[in-house]
Each structure stands twice: as structure tokens, then as C-alpha cells.
LOGU-17292 format. One record per residue (C-alpha): residue in three letters; residue number from 1; y, x, z. Coordinates in pm, whole numbers, plus 32768, in hexadecimal, padded with zeros to 4 digits. Example, Ala and Ser with C-alpha at 12.3 -4.5 7.8 and 13.67 -1.06 7.14 Angstrom:
<bators>
r,k,y,x,z
ALA,1,7E3E,84CE,830C
SER,2,7F96,8557,82CA
</bators>
This chain:
<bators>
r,k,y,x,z
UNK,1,B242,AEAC,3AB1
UNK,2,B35C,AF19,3B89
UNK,3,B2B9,B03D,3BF9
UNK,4,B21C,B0AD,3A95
UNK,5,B3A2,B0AD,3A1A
UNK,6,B427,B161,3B20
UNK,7,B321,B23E,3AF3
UNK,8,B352,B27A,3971
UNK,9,B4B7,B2A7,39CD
UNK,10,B462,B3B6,3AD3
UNK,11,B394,B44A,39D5
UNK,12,B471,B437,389B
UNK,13,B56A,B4FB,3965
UNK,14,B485,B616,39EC
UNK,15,B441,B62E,3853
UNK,16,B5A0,B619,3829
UNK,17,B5DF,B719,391C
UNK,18,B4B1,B7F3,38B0
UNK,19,B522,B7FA,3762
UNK,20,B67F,B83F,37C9
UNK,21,B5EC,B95A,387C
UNK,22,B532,B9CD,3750
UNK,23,B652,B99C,3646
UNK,24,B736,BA8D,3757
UNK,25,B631,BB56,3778
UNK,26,B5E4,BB62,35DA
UNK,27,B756,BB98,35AD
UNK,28,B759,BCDC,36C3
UNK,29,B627,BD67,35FE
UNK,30,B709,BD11,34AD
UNK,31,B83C,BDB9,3554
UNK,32,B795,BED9,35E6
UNK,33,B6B1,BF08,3474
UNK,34,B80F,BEE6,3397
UNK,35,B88A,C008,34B6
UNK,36,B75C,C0F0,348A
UNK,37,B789,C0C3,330D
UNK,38,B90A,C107,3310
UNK,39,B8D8,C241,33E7
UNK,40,B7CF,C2AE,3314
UNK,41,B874,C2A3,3201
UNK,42,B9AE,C34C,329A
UNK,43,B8A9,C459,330C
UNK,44,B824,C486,31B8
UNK,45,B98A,C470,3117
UNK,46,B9E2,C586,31F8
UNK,47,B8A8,C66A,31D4
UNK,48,B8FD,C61B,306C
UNK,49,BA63,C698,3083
UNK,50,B9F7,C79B,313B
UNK,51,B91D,C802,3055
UNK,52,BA16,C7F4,2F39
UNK,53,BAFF,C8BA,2FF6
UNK,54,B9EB,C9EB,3004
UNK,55,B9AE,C9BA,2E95
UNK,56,BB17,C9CA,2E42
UNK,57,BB65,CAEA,2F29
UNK,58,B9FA,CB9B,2E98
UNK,59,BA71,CB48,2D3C
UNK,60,BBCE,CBF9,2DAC
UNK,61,BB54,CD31,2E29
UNK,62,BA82,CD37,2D2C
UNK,63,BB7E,CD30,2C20
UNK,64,BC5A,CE0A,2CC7
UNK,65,BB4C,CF14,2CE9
UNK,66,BB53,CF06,2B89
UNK,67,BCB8,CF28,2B60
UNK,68,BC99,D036,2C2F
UNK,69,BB88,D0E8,2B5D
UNK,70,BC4A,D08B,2A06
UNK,71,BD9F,D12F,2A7A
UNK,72,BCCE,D258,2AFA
UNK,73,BC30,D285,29A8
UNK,74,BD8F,D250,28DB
UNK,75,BE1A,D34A,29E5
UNK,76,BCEC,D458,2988
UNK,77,BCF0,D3EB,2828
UNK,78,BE64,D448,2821
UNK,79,BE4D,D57D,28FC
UNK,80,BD46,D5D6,2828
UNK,81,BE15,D56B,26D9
UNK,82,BF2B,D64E,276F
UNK,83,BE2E,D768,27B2
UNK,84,BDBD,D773,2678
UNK,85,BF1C,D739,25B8
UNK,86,BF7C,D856,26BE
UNK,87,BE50,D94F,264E
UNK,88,BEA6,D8ED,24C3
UNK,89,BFFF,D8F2,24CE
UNK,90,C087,D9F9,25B6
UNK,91,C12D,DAAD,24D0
UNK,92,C1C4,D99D,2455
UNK,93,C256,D931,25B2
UNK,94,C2E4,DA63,25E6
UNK,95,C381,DA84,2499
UNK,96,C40A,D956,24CA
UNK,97,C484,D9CB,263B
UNK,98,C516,DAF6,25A2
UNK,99,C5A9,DA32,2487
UNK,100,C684,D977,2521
UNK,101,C708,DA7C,2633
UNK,102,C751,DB79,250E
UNK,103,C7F1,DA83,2444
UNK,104,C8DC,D9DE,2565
UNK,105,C9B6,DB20,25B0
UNK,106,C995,DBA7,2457
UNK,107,CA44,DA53,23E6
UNK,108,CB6B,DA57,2506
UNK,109,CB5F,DBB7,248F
UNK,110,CBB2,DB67,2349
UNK,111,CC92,DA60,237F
UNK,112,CDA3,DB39,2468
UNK,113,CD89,DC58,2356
UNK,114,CDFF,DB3B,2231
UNK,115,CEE2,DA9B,22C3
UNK,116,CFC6,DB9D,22B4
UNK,117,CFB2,DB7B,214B
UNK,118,CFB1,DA07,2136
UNK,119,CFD6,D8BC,21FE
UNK,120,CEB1,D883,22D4
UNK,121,CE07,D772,2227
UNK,122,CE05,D848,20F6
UNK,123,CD8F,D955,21E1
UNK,124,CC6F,D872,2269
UNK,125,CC01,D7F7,2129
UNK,126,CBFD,D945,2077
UNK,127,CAF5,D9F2,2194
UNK,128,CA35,D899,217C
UNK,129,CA16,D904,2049
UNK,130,C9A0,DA5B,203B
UNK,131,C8B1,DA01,2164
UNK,132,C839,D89C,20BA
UNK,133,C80D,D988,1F6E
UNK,134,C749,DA79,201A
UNK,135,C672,D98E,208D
UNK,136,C61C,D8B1,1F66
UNK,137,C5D5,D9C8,1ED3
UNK,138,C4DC,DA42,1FF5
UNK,139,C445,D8ED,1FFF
UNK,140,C403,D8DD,1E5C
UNK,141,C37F,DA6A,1E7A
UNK,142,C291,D9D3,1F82
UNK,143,C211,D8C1,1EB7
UNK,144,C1E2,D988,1D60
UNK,145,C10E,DAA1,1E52
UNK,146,C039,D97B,1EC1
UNK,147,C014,D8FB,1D32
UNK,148,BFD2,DA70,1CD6
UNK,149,C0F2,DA57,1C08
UNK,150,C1E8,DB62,1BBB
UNK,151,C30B,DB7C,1CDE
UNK,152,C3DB,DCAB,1C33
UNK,153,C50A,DBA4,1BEB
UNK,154,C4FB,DB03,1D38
UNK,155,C502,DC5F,1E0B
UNK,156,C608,DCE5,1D5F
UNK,157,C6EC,DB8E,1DAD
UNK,158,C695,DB95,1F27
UNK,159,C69C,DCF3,1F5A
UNK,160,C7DD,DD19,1E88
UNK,161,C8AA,DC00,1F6E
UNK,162,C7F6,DC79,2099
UNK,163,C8A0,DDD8,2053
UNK,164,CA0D,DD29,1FF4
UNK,165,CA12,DC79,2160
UNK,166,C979,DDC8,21F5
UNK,167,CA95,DE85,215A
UNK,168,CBA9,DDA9,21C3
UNK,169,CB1E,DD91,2352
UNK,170,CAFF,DF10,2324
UNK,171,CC6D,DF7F,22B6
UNK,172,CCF1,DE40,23C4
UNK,173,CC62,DEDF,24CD
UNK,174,CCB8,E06C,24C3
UNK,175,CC08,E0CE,239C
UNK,176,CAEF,E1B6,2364
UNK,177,CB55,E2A9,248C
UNK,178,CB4E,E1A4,255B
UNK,179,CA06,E105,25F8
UNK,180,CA91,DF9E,2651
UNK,181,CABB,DFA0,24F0
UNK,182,C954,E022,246B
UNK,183,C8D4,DF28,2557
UNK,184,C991,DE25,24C3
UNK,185,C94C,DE82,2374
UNK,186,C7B4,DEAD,23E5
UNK,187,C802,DD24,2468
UNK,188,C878,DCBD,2322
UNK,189,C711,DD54,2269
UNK,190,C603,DD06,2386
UNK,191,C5E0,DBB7,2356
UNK,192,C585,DBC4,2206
UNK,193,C4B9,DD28,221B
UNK,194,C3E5,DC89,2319
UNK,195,C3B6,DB5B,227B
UNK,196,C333,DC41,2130
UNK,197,C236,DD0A,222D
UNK,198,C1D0,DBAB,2288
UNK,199,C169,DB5B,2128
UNK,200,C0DD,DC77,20AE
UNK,201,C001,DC58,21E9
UNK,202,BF7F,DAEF,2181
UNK,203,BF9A,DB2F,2011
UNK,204,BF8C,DCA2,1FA8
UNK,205,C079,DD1D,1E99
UNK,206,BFA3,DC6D,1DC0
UNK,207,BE3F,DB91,1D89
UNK,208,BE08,DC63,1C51
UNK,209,BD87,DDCB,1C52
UNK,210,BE1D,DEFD,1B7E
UNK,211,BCF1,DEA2,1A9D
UNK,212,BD16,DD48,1AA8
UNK,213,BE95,DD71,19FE
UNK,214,BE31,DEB2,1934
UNK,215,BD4E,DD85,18B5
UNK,216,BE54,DC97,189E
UNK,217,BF56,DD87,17FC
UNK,218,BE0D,DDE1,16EB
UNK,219,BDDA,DC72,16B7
UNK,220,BF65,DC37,164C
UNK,221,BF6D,DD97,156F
UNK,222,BE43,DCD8,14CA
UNK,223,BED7,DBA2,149B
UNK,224,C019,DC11,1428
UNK,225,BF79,DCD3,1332
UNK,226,BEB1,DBA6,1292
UNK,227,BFBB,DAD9,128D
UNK,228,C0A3,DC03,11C1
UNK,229,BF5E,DC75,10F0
UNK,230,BED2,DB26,10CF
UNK,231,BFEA,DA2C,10C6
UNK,232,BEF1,D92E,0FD2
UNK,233,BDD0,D906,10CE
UNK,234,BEB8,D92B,11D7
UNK,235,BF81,D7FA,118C
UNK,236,BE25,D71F,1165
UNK,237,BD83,D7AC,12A0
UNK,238,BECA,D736,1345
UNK,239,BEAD,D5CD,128A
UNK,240,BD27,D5C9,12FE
UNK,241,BD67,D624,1458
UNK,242,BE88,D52E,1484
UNK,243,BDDE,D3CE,13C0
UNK,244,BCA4,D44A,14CF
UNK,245,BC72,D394,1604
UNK,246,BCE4,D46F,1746
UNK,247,BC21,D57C,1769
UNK,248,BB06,D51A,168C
UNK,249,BB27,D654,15C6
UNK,250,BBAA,D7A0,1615
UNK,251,BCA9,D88E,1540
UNK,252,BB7B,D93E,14C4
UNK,253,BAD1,D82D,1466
UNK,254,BBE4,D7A0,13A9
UNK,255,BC47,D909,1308
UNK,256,BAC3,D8FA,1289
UNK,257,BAD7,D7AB,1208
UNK,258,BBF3,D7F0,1154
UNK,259,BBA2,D947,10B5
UNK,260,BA4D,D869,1036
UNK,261,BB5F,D74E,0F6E
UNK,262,BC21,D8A8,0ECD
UNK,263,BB1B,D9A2,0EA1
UNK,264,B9CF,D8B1,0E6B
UNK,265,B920,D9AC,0FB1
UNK,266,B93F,D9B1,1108
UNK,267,B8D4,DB34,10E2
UNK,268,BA2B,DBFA,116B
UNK,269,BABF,DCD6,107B
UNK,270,BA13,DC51,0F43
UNK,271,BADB,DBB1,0E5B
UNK,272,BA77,DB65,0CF9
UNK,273,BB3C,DC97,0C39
UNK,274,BA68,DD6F,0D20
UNK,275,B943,DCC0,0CE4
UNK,276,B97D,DD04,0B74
UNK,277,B9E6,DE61,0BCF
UNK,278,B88C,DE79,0C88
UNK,279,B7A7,DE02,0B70
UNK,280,B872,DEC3,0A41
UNK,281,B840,E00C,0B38
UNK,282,B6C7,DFB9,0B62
UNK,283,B69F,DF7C,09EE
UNK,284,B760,E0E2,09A7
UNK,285,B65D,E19A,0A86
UNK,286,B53A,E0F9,0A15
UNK,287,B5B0,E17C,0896
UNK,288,B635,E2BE,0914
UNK,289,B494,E2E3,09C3
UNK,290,B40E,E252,0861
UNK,291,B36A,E12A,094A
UNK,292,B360,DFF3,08D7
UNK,293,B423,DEFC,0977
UNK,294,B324,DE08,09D8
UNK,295,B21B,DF0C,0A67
UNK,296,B1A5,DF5A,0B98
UNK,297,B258,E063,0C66
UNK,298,B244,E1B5,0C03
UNK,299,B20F,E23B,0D6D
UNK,300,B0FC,E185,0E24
UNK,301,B128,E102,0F90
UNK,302,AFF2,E169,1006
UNK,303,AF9F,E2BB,103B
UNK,304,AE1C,E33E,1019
UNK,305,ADD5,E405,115D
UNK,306,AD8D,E53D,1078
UNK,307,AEEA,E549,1036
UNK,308,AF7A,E509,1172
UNK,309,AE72,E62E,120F
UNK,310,AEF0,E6FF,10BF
UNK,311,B094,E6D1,116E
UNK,312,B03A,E6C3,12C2
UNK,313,B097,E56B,12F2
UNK,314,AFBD,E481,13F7
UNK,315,AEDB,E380,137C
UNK,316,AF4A,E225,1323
UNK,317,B09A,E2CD,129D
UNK,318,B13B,E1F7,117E
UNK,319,B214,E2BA,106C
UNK,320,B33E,E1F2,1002
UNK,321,B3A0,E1EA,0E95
UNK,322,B511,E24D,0E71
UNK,323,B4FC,E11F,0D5C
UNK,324,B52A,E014,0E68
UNK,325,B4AB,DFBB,0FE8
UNK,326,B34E,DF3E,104B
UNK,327,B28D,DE69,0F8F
UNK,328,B1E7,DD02,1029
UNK,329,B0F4,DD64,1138
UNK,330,B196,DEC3,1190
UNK,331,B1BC,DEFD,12F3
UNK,332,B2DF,DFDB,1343
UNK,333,B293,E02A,14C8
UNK,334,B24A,E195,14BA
UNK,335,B252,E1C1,135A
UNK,336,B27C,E346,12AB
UNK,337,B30C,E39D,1187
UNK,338,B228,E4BB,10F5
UNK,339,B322,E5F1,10C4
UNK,340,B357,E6A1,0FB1
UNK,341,B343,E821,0FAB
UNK,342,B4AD,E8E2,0FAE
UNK,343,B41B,E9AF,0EA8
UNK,344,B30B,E9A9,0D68
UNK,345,B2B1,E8B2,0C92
UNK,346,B2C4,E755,0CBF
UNK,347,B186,E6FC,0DB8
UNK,348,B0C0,E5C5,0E0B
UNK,349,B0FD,E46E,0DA0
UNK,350,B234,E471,0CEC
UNK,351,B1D8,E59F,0C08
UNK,352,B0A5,E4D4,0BB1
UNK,353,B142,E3C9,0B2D
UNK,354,B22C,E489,0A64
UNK,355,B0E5,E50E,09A9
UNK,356,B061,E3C9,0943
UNK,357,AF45,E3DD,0A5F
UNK,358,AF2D,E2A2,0B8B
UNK,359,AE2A,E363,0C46
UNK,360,AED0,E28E,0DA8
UNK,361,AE6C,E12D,0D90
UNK,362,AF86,E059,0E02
UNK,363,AEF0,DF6E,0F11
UNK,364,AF9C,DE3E,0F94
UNK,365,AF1F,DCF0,1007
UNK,366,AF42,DBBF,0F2C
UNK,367,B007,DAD4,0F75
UNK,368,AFB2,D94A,0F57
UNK,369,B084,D8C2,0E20
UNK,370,B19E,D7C9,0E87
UNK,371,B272,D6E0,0DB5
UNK,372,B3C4,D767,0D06
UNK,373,B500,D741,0DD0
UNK,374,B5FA,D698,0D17
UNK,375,B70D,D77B,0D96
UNK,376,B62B,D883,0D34
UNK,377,B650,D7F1,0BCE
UNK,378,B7AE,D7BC,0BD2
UNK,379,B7F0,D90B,0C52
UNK,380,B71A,D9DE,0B1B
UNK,381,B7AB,D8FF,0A55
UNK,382,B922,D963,0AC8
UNK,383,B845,DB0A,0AB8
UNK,384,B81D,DAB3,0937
UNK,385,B980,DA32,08CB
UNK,386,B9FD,DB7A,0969
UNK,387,B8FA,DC5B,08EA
UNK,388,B920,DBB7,0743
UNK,389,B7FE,DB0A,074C
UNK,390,B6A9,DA8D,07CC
UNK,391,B61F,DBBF,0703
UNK,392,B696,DC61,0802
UNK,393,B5F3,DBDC,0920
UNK,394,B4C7,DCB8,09DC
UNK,395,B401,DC86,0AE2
UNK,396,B49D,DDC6,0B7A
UNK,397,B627,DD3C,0B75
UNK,398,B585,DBCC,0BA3
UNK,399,B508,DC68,0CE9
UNK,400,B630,DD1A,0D4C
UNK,401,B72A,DBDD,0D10
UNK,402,B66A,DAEB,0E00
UNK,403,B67E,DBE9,0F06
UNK,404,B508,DC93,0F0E
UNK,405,B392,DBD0,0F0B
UNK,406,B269,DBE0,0E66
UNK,407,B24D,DC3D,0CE5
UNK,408,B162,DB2C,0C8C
UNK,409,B26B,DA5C,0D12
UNK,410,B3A3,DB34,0C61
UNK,411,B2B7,DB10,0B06
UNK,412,B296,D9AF,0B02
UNK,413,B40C,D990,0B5F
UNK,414,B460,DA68,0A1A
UNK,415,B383,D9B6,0934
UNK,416,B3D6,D85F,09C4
UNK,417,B53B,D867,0972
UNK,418,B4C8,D94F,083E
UNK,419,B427,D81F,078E
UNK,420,B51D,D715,0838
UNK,421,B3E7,D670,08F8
UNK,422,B4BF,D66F,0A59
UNK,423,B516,D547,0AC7
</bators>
């Protein structure tokens, strides 16, 4: 039994020591693992820095490359800006240049010669003056060139207190006979002259032609005499034109609308004592010819070839009766009138109808019948007041009121407000 414990004991202390030996052993391979894994990770927090740090420093050059390329393109862009402002405005750069070393010593100039005359402040402020005058004047003579408006006033200011300052630099520094003082005087006047040559470089003397304000000049002639001849419509076309919206009508438009309210036609020229003029002559002529009123027209429109071979005229000639213009249909593009002899006896058409005979047919197309106007109405109606009575009324001066169209349409007319049927 001895021996058995002693022998367990033995034993539990080789296990004791063999497990001791494992545990240190365990506890190396623990240290040694938790190393490995701490320099790993220190290796792969470095490659990771590492890598950052080539990023960042990519991501730098990067950016300044681009930095780079922007301020080289704002430097070309403004090179090129300045190139360009250069090419366009050259002459205005050395106006400018020239400006201001004319105006500098014509100033000082001006100053020394009045201050003889007065204190110096007075002296300063009076060739400020002349030279600020000058220019405003320059500057406003510019801006009504550009406008294409007129610059007369402005050219006569700048030029007149260019001149003042010239003449005072002029008789300060020797006069006439002397050159200082010419080149004074020329110092006083260049700043100004070259700023003009400038202008009507860029501008001309003006954006409108000699025909353009020959135009312009015709147009105001025309509307000052409306407005003296016509003060009535004038004073409504004014009325129409200002209760329009902008620029939805023009003068013209306006001037026609209101000749229509005053005169009952848009027709220029016709009012309604001419128009009763008109018919009453019509109605004379047709008595003094012993026609009647509401026939057809003596002289035909259309001209038989025999009779235009017979007068030499070409074919498709139309002879127009000296009663009135071309009836519906006519065509007037190369039309003829069929002479008459210088001497003999009345020939062809004309001395036909005085004998009674209508050996020329008087051709013309029809025309499809259309409805009474009701100004139409109202305007033979106005014919017959002025003429004494509906009695009056023919086709002929029914015709020649409304302004020309077809006699079927002038008959009807007549006998429409004849019998009061009109509505």
C-alpha cells in the first residue's frame, strides 16, 4: 500500500510538473501569439498610414495641379480679356492717355494766367470749370452720337469752353506770335478734338442717312400740316393713340381711324362735301351728254380689235371713259387709252355714242351679289340729304359715293334706301 502511494505521489507530481510544463509552455505560445498579433497590427497600421500619407500627398498634387491649370486659364482668360479690350478699345486708351496729359498743363496753365486776376482758389475753380464744361459737354455729344440723336447743342458748349480756356493759355503764354503759346492753346483743344475723332470713329456723325432725315424732316412737314389743316381729326387721332396700349397702333393707324369717326371713310382726301361735290358733278355731265343717270357708260371698256387695228393700238387695249375709272373686272396692267385724232371729226367710240349707236358691247364679268353694307346705307343716305332728296339718288352718284364697285351692287344700293328697305 506503501509503495502504490508513494507511487501515486511520484506520479501526481510528474502530472503536476507536466502540466506545469504545458501551462508555461501554453502561456509562451499565448505571449508569443498576442506578440505576432500586436506587430501585425502595428505593421498593418503602418502600411495603412503609409498608405494614407500617399493618398493625401496624391490628392495634394493633384489639387495643386489644378490650381495650377485654373490660375493659368484666369491668367490667359485675362490676357486674352486685355487683348481683346486692347484691339476694341485702342482708341479709347489713347484718348484717354492724351486726355489727361493735355488737360494737366493746360489746367496749371490756366491757373497762373487767372490768378493774376483773382485769388487762386477763384483761379482754380474758374479753369475747373471751363475744362469740367468742356467735358460734360464732350461726354453728352458722345452719348447723343451713339443714340443717333442730334449733338448741334452739345458741340457748340464743348467747343465754345474749349476755345475760352484755349484763348486764355494762348494770350498767358506770348500770344499768337509766340509758339509756347499756340502750343498751349493747341493743349487746351486736343483733348477734346481727339476725343470727337474718337467718336465719330465708333459712331459716325450720325446712324441716320441724308435720306433717312430728308425722310424725317418730310414726315414732320406732314404732320405739322395735319395738325394746322386738320386740327378736328387731329385732336382724336391724338386721343386714340394715347387711350391705346404701347405701341399697339401706329400714328397712321390712329390718323385713319380717326378721319373714319369725322368723315364716315377711311378713303384720304374724301370728305362728305366732296363726295356731294363728286355726285352733283357726275349728275351735271350725264345731263350736259343727254345720258341718263342710271345707264350704262357711254364709252365702253372694251375695245373690239377692229378698232384698236383702225388707231394702231395693240390688242387687248382697254379705252377708258373720261366719265369715271375702270369698271369691276378691268385689269389696268398695260392698259391703252385709244387716242383721239388732233384733227376731223369726232372718231371711234365716243362719236358713236353721241349718235345714239352702241355698236361696242361693254363686257365685264359679273360679279356674285353680296349683302348691303350698313355703312354703305348710312352713307347714301347722308348722299341724299345733301343732294334734296332720294329722287335724287342714281346708280351713277350711288357708285361714286361708296368709293367705286359693281353697278348691280350701286343699283340695289339706290333703290334700297330709295324704298327705305335698308336695314
Amino acid at each position: 500500500m506503501s509503495t502504490n502511494w508513494r507511487d501515486e505521489r511520484r506520479q501526481d507530481r510528474l502530472d503536476a510538473a507536466e502540466q506545469a510544463r504545458e501551462d508555461k509552455r501554453l502561456d509562451t505560445e499565448l505571449k508569443l501569439q498576442a506578440e505576432a498579433d500586436r506587430a501585425e497590427r502595428q505593421r498593418q497600421a503602418d502600411a495603412d498610414r503609409a498608405e494614407q500619407l500617399r493618398k493625401d500627398k496624391r490628392e495634394a498634387e493633384a489639387r495643386a495641379k489644378r490650381e495650377r491649370a485654373e490660375r493659368a486659364q484666369r491668367r490667359g482668360t485675362q490676357i486674352a480679356a486685355a487683348r481683346g479690350w486692347l484691339a476694341a478699345e485702342a482708341d479709347t486708351a489713347f484718348s484717354v492717355a492724351l486726355i489727361l496729359l493735355s488737360v494737366i498743363p493746360a489746367i496749371a496753365s490756366q491757373v497762373g494766367a487767372l490768378t493774376g486776376k483773382t485769388d487762386p482758389g477763384s483761379a482754380t475753380a474758374l479753369a475747373l470749370m471751363l475744362e469740367l464744361g468742356a467735358w460734360s459737354a464732350t461726354v453728352g455729344a458722345s452719348r447723343a452720337m451713339k443714340d443717333g440723336r442730334p449733338v448741334g447743342p452739345y458741340r457748340v458748349a464743348m467747343w465754345a469752353c474749349a476755345a475760352i480756356a484755349a484763348g486764355i493759355n494762348v494770350s498767358h503764354n506770348g500770344g499768337f506770335t509766340d509758339w509756347f503759346g499756340l502750343v498751349m492753346g493747341a493743349a487746351s483743344m486736343a483733348g477734346v478734338a481727339f476725343w470727337e475723332l474718337r467718336c465719330v470713329g465708333r459712331h459716325g456723325q450720325s446712324r441716320r442717312t441724308k435720306e433717312e432725315r430728308a425722310e424725317e424732316k418730310a414726315r414732320r412737314w406732314h404732320a405739322k400740316e395735319r395738325k394746322a389743316k386738320h386740327p378736328d381729326v387731329w385732336k382724336t387721332s391724338v386721343l386714340i393713340l394715347a387711350d391705346a396700349e404701347y405701341k399697339a397702333l401706329s400714328p397712321e393707324a390712329a390718323w385713319i381711324m380717326a378721319r373714319e369717326i369725322h368723315r364716315g371713310t377711311t378713303e384720304a382726301g374724301l370728305t362728305p362735301e366732296l363726295v356731294t361735290l363728286r355726285a352733283r358733278s357726275k349728275a351735271r355731265m350725264a345731263e350736259a351728254l343727254g345720258l341718263d343717270a342710271d345707264a350704262e357708260p357711254l364709252f365702253p371698256d372694251t375695245v373690239p380689235q377692229a378698232l384698236l387695228d383702225e388707231f394702231g393700238n395693240t390688242p387687248g387695249s382697254v379705252y377708258r371713259s373720261p366719265l369715271g375709272g375702270p369698271q369691276d373686272g378691268d385689269d389696268d396692267t398695260g392698259g391703252t387709252v385709244l387716242p383721239r385724232p388732233s384733227d376731223g371729226p369726232p372718231q371711234g367710240p365716243a362719236a358713236l355714242g353721241r349718235k345714239g349707236k352702241r355698236l361696242i358691247p361693254n363686257i365685264r364679268r359679273k360679279t356674285p351679289e353680296r349683302p348691303l353694307d350698313p355703312g354703305h346705307v348710312k352713307q347714301i343716305r347722308t348722299l341724299a340729304e345733301a343732294l334734296g332728296g332720294k329722287d335724287k339718288l342714281s346708280a351713277r352718284n350711288v357708285r361714286e359715293a361708296i368709293g367705286g364697285g359693281s353697278m348691280e351692287y350701286a343699283i340695289r344700293l339706290r333703290d334700297a334706301v330709295k324704298n327705305d328697305s335698308a336695314k
